[in-house]
Biotite code that builds the C-alpha atoms (Angstrom):
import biotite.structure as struc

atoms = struc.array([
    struc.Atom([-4.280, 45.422, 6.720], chain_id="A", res_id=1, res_name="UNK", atom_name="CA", element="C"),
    struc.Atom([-1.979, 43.917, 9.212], chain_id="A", res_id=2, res_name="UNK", atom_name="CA", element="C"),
    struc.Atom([-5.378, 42.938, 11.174], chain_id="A", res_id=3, res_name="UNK", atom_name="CA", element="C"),
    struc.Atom([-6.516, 40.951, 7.956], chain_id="A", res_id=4, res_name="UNK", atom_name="CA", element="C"),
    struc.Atom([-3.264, 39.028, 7.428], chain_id="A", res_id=5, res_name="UNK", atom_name="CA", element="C"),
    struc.Atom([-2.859, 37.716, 10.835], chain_id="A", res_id=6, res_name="UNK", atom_name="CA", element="C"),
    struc.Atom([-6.552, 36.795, 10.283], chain_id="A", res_id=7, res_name="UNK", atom_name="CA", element="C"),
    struc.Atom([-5.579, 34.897, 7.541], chain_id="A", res_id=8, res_name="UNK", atom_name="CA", element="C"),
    struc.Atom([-2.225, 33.690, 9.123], chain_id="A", res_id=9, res_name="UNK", atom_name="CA", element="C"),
    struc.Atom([-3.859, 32.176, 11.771], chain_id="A", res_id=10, res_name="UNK", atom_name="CA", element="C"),
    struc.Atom([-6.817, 30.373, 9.492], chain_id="A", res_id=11, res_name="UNK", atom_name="CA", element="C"),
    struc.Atom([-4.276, 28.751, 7.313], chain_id="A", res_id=12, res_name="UNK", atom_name="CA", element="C"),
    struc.Atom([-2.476, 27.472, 10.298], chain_id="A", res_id=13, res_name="UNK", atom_name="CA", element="C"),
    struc.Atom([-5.661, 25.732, 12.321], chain_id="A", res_id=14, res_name="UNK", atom_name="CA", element="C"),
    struc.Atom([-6.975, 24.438, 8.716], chain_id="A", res_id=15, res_name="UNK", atom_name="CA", element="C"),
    struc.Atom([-3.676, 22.975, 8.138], chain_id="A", res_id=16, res_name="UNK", atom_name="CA", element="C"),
    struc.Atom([-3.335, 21.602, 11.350], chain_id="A", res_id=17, res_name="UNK", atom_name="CA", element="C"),
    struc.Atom([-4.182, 17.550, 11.526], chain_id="A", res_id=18, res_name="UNK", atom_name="CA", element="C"),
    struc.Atom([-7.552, 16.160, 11.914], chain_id="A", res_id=19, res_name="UNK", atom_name="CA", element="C"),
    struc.Atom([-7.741, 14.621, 15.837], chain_id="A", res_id=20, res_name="UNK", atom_name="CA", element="C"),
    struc.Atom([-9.358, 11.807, 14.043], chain_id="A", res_id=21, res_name="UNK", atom_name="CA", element="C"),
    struc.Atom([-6.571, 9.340, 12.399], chain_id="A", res_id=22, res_name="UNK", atom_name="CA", element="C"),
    struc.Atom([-7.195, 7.324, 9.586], chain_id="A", res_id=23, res_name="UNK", atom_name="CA", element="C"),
    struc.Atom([-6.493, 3.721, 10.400], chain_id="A", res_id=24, res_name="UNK", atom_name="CA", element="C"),
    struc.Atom([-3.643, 2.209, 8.651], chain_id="A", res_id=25, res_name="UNK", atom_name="CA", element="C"),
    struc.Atom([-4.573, -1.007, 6.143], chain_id="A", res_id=26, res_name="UNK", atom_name="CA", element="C"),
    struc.Atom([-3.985, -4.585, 7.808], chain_id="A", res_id=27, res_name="UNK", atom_name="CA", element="C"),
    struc.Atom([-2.326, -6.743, 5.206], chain_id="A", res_id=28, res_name="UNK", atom_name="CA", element="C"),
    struc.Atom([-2.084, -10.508, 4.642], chain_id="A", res_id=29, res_name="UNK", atom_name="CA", element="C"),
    struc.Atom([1.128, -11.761, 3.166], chain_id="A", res_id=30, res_name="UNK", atom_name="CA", element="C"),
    struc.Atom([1.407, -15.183, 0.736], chain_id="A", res_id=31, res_name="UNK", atom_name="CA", element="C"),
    struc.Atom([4.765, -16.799, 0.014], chain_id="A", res_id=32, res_name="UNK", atom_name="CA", element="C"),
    struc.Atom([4.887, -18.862, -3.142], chain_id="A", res_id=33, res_name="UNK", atom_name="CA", element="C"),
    struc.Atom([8.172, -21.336, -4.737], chain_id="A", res_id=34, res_name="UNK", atom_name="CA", element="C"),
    struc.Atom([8.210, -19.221, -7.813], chain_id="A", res_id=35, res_name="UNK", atom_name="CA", element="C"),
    struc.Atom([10.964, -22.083, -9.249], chain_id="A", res_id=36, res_name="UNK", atom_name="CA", element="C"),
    struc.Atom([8.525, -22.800, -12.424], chain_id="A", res_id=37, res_name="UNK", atom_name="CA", element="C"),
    struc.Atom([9.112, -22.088, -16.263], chain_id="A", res_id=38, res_name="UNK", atom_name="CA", element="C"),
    struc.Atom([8.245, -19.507, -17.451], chain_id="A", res_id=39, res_name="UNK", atom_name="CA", element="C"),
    struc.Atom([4.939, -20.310, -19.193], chain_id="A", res_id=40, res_name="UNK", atom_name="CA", element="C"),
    struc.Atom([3.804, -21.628, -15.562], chain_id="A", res_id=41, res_name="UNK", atom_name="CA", element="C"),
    struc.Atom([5.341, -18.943, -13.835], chain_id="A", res_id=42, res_name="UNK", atom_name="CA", element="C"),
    struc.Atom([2.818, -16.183, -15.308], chain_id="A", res_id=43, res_name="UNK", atom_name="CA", element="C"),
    struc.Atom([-0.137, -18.525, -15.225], chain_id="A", res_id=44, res_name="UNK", atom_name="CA", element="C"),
    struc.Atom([0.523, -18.175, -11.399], chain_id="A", res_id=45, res_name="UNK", atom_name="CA", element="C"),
    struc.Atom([1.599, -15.032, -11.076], chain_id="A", res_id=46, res_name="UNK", atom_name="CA", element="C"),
    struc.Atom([-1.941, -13.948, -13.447], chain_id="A", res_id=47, res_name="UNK", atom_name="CA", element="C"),
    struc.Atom([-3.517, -16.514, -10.764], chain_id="A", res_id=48, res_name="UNK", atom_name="CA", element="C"),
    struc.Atom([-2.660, -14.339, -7.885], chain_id="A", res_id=49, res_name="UNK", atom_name="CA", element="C"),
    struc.Atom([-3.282, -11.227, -9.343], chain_id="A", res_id=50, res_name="UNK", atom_name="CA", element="C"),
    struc.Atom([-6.902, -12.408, -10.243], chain_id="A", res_id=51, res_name="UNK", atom_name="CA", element="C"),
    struc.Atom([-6.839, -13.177, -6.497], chain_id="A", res_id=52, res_name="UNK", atom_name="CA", element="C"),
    struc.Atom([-6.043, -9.360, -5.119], chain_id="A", res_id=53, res_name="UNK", atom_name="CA", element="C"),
    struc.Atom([-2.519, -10.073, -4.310], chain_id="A", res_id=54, res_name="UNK", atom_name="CA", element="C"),
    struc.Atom([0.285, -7.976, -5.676], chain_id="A", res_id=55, res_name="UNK", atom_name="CA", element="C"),
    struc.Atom([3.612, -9.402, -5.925], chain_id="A", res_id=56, res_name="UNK", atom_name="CA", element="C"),
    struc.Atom([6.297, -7.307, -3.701], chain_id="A", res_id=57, res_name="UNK", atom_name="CA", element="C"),
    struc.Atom([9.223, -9.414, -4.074], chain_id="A", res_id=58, res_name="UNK", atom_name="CA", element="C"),
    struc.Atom([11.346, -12.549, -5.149], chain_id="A", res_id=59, res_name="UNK", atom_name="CA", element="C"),
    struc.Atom([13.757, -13.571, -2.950], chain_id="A", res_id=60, res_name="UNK", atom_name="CA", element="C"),
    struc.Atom([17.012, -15.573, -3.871], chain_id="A", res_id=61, res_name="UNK", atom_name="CA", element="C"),
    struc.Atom([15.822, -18.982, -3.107], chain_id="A", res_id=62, res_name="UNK", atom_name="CA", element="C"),
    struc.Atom([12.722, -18.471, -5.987], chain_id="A", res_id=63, res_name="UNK", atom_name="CA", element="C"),
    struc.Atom([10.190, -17.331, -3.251], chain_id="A", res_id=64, res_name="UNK", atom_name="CA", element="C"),
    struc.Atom([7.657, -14.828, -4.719], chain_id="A", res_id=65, res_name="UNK", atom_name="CA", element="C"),
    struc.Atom([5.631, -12.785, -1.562], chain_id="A", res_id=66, res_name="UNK", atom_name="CA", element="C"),
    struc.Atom([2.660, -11.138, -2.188], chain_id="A", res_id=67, res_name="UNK", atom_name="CA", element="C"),
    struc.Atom([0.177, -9.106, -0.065], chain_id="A", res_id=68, res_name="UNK", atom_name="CA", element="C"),
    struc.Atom([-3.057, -7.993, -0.240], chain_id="A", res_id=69, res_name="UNK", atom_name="CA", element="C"),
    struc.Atom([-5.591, -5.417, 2.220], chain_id="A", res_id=70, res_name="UNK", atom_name="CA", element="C"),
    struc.Atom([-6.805, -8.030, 4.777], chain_id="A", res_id=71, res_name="UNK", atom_name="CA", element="C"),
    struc.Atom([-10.125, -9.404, 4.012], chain_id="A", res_id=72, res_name="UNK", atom_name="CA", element="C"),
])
């Protein structure tokens, strides 16, 4: 019995351990865009970009909208 555990012990720790191959991490591309618009024209580019792959990740004080996107 105490055979069998350690057994199992020892399989749960080497499955569990990480792969020696590493997923590469995503390259991005970043887009800045004066976001000072009305609102009417600020979702027609804001449905623009999104249309485009990007995905809005912040607006900054000055009316800057940045997107990013996986690098193509």
């Amino acid at each position: 019995m105490k055979k069998a555990f350690l057994n199992l012990v020892f399989a749960a720790v080497i499955f569990s351990a990480p792969s020696t191959v590493q997923a590469q991490s995503p390259k991005w591309e970043y887009l800045a865009v004066n976001a000072a618009l009305n609102n009417r024209n600020l979702e027609q580019m804001l449905d623009a970009r999104g249309a485009e792959g990007w995905e809005l990740v912040a607006f900054t004080r000055k009316d800057v909208a940045v997107f990013k996107r996986k690098a193509r």
